[in-house]
C-alpha positions in Angstrom: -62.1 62.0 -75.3 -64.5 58.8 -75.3 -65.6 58.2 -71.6 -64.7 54.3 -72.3 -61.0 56.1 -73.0 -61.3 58.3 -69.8 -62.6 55.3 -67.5 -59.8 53.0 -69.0 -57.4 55.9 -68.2 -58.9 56.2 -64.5 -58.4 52.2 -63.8 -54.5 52.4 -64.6 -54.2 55.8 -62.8 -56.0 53.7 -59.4 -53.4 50.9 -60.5 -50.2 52.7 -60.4 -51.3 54.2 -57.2 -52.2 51.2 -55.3 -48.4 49.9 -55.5 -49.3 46.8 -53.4 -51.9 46.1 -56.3 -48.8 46.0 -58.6 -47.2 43.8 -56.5 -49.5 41.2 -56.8 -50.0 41.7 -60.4 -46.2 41.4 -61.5 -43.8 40.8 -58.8 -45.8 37.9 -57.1 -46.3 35.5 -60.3 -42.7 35.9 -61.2 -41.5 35.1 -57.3 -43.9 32.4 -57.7 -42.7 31.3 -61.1 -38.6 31.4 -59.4 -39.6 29.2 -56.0 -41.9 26.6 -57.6 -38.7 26.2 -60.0 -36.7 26.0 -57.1 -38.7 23.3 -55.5 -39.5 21.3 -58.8 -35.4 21.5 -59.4 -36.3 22.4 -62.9 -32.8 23.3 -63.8 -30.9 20.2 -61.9 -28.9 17.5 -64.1 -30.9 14.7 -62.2 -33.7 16.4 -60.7 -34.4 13.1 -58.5 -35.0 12.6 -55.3 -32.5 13.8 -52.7 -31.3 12.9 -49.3 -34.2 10.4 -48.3 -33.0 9.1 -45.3 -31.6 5.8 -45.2 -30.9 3.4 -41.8 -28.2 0.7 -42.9 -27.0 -2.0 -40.0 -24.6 -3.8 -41.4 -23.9 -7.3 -39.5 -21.9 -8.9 -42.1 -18.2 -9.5 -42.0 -18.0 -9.9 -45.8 -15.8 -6.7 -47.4 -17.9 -7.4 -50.4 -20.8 -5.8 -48.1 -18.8 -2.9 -47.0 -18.8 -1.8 -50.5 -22.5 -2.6 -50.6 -22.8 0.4 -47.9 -20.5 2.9 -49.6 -22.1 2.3 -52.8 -25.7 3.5 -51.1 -23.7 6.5 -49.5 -22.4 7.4 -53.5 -26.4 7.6 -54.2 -27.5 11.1 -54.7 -31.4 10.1 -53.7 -30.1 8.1 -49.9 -28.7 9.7 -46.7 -27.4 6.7 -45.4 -27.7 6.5 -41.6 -25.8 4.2 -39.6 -25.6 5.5 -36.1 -27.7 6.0 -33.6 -27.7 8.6 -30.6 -29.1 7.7 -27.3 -30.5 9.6 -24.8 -27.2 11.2 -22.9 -26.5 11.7 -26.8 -24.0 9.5 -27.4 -23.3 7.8 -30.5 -23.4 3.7 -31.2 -23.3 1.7 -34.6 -27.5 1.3 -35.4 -28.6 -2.0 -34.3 -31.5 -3.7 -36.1 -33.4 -3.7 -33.2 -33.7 -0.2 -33.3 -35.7 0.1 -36.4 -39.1 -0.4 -35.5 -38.6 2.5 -33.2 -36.9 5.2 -34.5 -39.1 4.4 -37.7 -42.1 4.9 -36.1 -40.9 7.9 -34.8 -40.4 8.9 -38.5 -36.3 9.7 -38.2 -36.6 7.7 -41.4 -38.9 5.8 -43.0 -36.6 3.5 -45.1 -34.2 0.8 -43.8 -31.5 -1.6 -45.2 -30.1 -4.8 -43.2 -27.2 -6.5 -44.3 -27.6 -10.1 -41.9 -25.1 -12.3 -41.5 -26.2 -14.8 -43.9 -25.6 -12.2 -46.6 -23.8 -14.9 -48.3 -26.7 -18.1 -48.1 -25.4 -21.7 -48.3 -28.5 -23.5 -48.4 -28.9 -22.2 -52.1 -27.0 -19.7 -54.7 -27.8 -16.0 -53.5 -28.0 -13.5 -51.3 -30.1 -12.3 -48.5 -30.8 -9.1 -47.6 -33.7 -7.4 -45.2 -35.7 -4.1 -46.0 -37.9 -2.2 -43.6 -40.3 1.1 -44.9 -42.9 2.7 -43.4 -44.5 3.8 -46.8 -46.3 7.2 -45.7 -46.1 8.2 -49.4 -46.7 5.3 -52.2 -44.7 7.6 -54.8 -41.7 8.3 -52.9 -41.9 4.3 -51.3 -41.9 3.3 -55.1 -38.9 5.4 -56.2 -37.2 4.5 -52.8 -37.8 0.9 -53.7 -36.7 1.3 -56.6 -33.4 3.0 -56.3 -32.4 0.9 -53.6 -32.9 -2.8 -55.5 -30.8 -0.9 -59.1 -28.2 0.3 -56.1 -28.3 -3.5 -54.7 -28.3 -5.2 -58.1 -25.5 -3.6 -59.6 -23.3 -4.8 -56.8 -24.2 -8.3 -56.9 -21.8 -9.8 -59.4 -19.1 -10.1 -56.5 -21.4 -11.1 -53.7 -23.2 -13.3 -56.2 -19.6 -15.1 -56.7 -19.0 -15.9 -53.0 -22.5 -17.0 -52.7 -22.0 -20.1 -55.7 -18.3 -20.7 -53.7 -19.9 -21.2 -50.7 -22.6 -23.5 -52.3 -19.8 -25.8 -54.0 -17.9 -25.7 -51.0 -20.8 -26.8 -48.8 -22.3 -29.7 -51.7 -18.8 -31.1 -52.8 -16.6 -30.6 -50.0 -13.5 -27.7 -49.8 -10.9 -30.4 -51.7 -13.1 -30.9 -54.7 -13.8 -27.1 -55.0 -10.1 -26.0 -54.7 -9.1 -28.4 -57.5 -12.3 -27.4 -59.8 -11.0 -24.0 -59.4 -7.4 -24.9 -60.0 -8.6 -27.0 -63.6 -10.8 -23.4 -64.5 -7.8 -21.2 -63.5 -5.4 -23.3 -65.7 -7.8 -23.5 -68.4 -7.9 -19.6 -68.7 -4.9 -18.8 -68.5 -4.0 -21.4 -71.3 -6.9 -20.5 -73.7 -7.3 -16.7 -72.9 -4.1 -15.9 -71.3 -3.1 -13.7 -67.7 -1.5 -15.1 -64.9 -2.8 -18.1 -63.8 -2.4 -17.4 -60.0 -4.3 -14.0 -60.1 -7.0 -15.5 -62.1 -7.3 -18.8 -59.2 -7.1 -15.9 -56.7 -10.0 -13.8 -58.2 -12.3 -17.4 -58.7 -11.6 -18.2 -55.1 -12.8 -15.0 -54.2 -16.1 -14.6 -56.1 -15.0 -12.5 -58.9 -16.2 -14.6 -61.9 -15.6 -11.3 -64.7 -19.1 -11.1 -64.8 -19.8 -7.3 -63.6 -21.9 -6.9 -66.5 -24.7 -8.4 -65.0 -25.0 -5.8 -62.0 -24.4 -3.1 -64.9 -27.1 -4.7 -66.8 -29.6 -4.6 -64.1 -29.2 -0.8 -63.8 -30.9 -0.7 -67.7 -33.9 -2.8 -66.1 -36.3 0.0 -66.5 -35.4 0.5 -70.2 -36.5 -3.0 -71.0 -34.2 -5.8 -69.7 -36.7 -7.3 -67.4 -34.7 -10.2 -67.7 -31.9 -9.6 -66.1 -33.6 -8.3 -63.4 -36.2 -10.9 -63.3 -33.1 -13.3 -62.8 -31.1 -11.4 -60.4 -34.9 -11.3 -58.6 -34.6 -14.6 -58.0 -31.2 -15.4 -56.8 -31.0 -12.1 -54.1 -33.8 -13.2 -51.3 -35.1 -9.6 -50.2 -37.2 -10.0 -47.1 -39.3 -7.0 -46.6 -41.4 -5.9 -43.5 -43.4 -2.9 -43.1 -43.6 -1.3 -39.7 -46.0 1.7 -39.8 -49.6 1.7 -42.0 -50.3 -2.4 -42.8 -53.8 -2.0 -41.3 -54.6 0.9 -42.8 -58.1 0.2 -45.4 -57.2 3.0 -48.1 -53.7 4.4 -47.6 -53.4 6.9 -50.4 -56.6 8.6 -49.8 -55.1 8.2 -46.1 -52.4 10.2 -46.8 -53.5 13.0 -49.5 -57.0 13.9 -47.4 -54.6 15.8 -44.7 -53.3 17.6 -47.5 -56.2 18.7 -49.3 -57.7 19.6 -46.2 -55.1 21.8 -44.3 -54.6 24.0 -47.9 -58.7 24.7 -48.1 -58.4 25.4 -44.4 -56.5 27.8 -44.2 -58.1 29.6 -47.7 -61.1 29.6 -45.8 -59.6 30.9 -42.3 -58.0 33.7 -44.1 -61.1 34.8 -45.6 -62.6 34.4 -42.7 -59.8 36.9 -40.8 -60.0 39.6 -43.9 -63.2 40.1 -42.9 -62.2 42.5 -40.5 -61.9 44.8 -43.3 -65.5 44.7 -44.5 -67.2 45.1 -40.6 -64.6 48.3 -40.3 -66.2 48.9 -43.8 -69.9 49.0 -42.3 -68.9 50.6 -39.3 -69.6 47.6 -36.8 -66.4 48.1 -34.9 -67.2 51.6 -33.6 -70.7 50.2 -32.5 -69.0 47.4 -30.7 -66.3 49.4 -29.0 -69.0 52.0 -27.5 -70.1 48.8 -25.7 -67.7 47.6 -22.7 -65.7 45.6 -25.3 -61.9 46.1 -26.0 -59.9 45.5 -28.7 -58.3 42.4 -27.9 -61.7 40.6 -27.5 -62.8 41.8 -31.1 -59.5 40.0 -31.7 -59.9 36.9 -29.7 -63.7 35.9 -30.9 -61.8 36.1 -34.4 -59.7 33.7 -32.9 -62.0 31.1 -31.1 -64.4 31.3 -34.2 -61.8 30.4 -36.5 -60.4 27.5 -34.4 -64.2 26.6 -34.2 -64.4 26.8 -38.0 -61.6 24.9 -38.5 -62.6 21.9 -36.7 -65.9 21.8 -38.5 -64.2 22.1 -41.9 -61.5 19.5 -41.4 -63.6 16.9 -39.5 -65.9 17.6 -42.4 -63.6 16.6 -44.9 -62.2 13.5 -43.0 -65.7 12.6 -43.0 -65.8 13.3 -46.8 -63.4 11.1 -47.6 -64.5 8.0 -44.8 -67.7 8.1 -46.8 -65.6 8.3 -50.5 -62.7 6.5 -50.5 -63.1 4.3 -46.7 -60.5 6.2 -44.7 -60.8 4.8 -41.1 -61.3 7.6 -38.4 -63.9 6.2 -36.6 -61.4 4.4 -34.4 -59.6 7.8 -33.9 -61.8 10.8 -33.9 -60.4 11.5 -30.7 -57.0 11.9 -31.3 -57.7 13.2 -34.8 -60.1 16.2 -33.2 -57.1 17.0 -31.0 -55.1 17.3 -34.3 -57.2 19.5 -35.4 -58.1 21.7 -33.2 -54.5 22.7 -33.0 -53.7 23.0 -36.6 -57.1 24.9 -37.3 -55.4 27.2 -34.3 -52.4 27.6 -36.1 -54.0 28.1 -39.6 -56.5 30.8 -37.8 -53.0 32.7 -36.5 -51.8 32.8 -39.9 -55.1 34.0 -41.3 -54.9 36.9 -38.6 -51.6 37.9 -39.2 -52.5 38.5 -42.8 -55.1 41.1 -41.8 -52.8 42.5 -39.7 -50.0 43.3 -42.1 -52.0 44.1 -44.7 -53.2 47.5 -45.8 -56.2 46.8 -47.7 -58.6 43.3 -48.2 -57.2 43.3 -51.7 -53.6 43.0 -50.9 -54.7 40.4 -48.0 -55.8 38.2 -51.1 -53.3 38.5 -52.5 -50.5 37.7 -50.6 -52.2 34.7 -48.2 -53.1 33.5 -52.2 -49.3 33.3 -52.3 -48.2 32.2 -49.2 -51.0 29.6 -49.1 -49.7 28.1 -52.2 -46.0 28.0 -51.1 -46.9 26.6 -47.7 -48.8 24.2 -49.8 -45.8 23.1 -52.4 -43.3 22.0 -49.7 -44.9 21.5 -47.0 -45.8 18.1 -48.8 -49.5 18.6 -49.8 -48.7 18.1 -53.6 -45.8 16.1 -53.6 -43.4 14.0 -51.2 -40.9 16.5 -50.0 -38.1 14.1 -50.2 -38.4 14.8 -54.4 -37.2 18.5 -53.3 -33.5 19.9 -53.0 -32.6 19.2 -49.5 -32.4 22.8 -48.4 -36.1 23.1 -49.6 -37.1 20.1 -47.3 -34.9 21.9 -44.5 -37.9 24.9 -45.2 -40.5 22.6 -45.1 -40.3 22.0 -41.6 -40.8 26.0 -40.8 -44.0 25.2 -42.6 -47.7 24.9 -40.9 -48.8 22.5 -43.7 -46.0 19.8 -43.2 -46.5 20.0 -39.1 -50.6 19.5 -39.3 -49.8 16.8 -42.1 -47.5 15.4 -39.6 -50.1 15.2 -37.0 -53.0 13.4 -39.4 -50.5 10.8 -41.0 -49.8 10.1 -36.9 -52.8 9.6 -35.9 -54.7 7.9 -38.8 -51.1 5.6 -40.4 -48.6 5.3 -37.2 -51.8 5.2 -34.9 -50.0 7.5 -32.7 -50.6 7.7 -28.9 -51.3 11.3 -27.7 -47.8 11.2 -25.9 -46.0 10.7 -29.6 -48.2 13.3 -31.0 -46.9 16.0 -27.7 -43.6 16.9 -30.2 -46.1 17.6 -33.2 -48.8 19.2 -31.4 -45.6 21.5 -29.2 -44.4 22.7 -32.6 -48.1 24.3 -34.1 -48.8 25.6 -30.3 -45.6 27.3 -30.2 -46.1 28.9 -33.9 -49.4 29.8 -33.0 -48.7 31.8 -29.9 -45.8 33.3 -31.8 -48.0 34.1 -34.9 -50.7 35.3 -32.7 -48.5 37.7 -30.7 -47.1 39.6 -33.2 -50.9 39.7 -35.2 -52.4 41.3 -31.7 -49.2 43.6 -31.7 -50.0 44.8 -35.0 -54.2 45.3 -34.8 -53.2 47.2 -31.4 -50.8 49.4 -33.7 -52.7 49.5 -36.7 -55.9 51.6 -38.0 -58.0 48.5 -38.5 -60.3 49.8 -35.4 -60.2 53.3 -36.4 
């Protein structure tokens, strides 16, 4: 037989003995393939957003703005909100003043309220109040919107009231009700219906012209002017709570990102070197020395936490200098961030090594883990464009904790008492991580 034939036949012999090698070659692309279809909700009928939280405080008495609530909680893309718990967890209706707050605190980052001047009598329209905290220009633009086609297609009635209350407050109640009474009869007699029912509905607001709300729903396919109009009749004040000083807020946002996934590439390489010094035989030359295994393990440790911080402050630099990301005014806070999500990312690195049998099968799976971490955690994409029991896994997720932290620090400007929550979380995961890693080195054959 050739020798090329007999090599060949040698490389697929090594291949269907190393079945962790097969693994990665086959079973890994197609779990891959199956969860980044799961979190891209490839096969979904609307494969929108889902379950952004939503605060609504409604202080209208209208009925027309009940509806205006229930027609939010019939939107796929909103979890409406409108409670609040306090501290000895009791529950209270959400009170515009507790907005700023909670928002801050990121419960939610989107906020709806309904004043009391919904209906306006100083001019035809509505008024209506919106407060974001727009972490994520994508999902703030879908959010946006979603809510004004939701609000738009329930203006007709509201719109109604509002010109009622304008004739009633320019031409006095007793010329209105008898300018209603005239259109009524003139209905009834030219179209036909009941000439009561059709005073009843005028009175009320309900003109018969829902198409307009219907038509502001095709606004994206081309009908700018209907929404153009309806722009300019429903008075939408907007504040934004969280980010307003920040000098470049996308790059703000997507450098945490970028930075946390090459982190923990490079801290994983950096922990499956352990193969190559057992390898070259430095381990038995170290432990002849007065040196145990758990400080082999712990240098790992501090030198990949060291590592960390150099890489991540490196790339913050990186992108002050490229795209004018302020952390000058909070390196401190930031380092602090950093430190403990370079801890956590060295944990994960380390427990990689410690599970895995050989450097090639370490590559492999951290390569897939890495990447998973990396889809919903939030460092391609906003996780609120995920099915909600995929944003319920993000949280489990080193990526979406340490993104947490940076967005904090550098677009809430966080104290270091907000960021104790964040910064408990990834010190809890990394003692946990590193626990069981040490447990498993002790166990293993990686010193032998």
């Amino acid at each position: 037989m050739h020798p090329i034939l007999v090599l060949l036949r040698k490389d697929f012999s090594l291949l269907l003995r190393d079945k962790v090698s097969i693994m990665i070659t086959f079973a890994v692309p197609f779990a891959m393939i199956y969860l980044f279809g799961l979190i891209f909700n490839v096969n979904a009928k609307d494969p929108g957003p889902s379950g952004i939280p939503l605060a609504v405080v409604n202080q209208s008495d209208n009925p027309a703005s009940v509806k205006l609530v229930e027609a939010l909680r019939a939107e796929k893309a909103f979890r409406v909100i409108t409670e609040s718990k306090d501290d000895d967890n009791t529950t209270r209706p959400l009170q515009e003043g507790d907005l700023r707050t909670q928002m801050r605190a990121d419960r939610y980052r989107f906020a709806l309220v309904i004043p009391k001047d919904l209906i306006r009598t100083e001019a035809i329209g509505l008024h209506l109040k919106i407060y974001s905290n727009p972490r994520n220009e994508i999902e703030s633009q879908m959010v946006n919107g979603i809510l004004q086609r939701t609000l738009f297609s329930n203006v007709p009635e509201l719109l109604g009231q509002s010109l009622q209350a304008r004739a009633r407050s320019v031409i006095g109640n007793e010329h209105a009700d008898r300018f209603n009474a005239a259109i009524a009869s003139a209905v009834a007699r030219e179209f036909g219906g009941n000439e009561a029912e059709i005073r009843r509905n005028i009175d009320n607001g309900n003109f018969g012209f829902d198409n307009l709300g219907r038509g502001a729903t095709r606004a994206s396919t081309g009908s700018t002017g209907v929404r153009d109009a309806l722009s300019s009749i429903v008075k939408i004040d907007t504040e934004q709570v969280a980010g307003k000083d920040v000098k470049s807020p996308a790059a703000t946002l997507l450098v945490g990102g970028w930075a946390i996934q090459f982190l923990l590439f490079a801290v994983t390489a950096s922990a499956t070197a352990l193969f190559r010094e057992k390898e070259f035989g430095i381990f038995q030359r170290v432990l002849s020395a007065p040196v145990t295994r758990s400080d082999i393990l712990w240098s790992k440790f501090l030198y990949g936490i060291c590592l960390g911080l150099i890489q991540l402050i490196t790339l913050f630099s990186a992108g002050a200098i490229l795209y004018k990301i302020d952390i000058a005014s909070y390196l401190p806070l930031l380092a602090v961030v950093c430190i403990f999500a370079a801890a956590a990312c060295t944990s994960f690195g380390m427990l990689i090594a410690a599970i895995s049998p050989t450097p090639e099968s370490a590559r492999g799976l951290s390569t897939f883990v890495i990447m998973l971490m990396s889809a919903i955690g939030g460092a391609w994409f906003p996780v609120s464009f995920m099915p909600e029991f995929i944003q319920k896994l993000s949280r489990l997720t080193l990526v979406y904790w340490s993104m947490e932290g940076f967005s904090q620090v550098l677009w809430s400007h966080a104290s270091l008492l907000e960021l104790l929550p964040t910064l408990g979380y990834l010190s809890l995961t990394t003692a946990l991580i590193m626990g069981v890693s040490v447990w498993r080195f002790n166990k293993g054959r990686i010193f032998m």
